[in-house]
N, C-alpha and C positions, 0 to 999 in steps of 0.2 A: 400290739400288732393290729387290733380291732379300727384303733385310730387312724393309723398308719395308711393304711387300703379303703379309710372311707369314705364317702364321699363331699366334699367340701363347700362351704357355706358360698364360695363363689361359683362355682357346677351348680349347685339347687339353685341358684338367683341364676344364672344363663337359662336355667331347663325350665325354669318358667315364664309364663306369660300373662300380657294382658288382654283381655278379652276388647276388642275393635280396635286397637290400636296398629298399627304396623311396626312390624320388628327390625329393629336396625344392623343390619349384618355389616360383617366385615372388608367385604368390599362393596358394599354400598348398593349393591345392585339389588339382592335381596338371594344370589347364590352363596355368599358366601358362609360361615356360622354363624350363625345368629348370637346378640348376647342378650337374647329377654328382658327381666326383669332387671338385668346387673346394670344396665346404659341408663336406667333413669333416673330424673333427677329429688324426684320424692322420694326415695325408698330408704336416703339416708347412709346407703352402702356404698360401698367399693363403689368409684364410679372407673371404666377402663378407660387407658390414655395411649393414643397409638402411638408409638416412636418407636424408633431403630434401637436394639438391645446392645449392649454391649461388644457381646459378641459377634453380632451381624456388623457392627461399627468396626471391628478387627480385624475380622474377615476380608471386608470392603477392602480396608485400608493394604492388607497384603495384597487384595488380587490386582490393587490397581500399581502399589508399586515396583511389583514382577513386571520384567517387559515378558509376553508370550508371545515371540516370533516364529516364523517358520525354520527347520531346520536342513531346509534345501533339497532334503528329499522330494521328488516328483511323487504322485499318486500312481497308482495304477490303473486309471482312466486314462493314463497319455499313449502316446503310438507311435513308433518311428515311420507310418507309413504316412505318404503324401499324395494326396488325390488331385493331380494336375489334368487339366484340362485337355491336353494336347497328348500326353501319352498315359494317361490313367492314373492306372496304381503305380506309385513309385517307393522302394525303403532307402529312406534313410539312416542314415548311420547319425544320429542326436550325441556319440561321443569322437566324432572325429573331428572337430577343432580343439581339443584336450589334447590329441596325440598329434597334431597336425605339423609339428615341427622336428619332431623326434622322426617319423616314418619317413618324411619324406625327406632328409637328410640321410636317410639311410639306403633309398630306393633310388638317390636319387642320378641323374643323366648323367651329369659331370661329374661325377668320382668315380672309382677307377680303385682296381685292383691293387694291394702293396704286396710288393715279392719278400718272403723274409727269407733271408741266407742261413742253411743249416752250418753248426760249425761243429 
């Protein structure tokens, strides 16, 4: 178990350093981890090699061959009201070309009452 939780011969090579040397981190900037003593080339150790793992390479691969589209829903950032120039605030009704065929066949001028005959 002592093993298991201990600390490993590549952690003791990162946690150390070399005196005037500068440390070469992971994003190169010098914010990133550092790997101390594990990056050099005399130490005869482990030397770390960047590249994409396996699993980040799987990852990738499903996210990109999902399409993630929008699902039509609007946000709630939108507003049926319309700020016109000439008479202000106006609302809109944003679902009445959906019903615009069905209402106005039903409301509309030219149709006309049908008598049904009781029998």
């Amino acid at each position: 178990m002592k093993e298991r939780y201990a600390i490993t011969d590549m952690r003791k090579l990162a946690n150390r350093m070399q005196f005037g040397i500068p440390e070469e981190s992971s994003l190169g900037d010098g914010l990133g981890e550092g790997y101390g003593m594990l990056g050099q080339a005399g130490s005869g150790k482990l030397r770390v090699s960047v590249g994409q793992s396996k699993l980040a390479a799987k990852v990738a691969k499903k996210f990109k061959d999902r399409s993630y589209g929008t699902s039509g829903a609007t946000s709630g950032l939108t507003s049926s009201l319309a700020f016109t120039p000439v008479q202000g605030i106006e609302l809109s009704n944003p679902q009445a070309n959906q019903f615009g065929g069905t209402q106005s066949t039903y409301f509309s001028e030219t149709g006309t009452f049908s008598k049904i005959k009781r029998t």
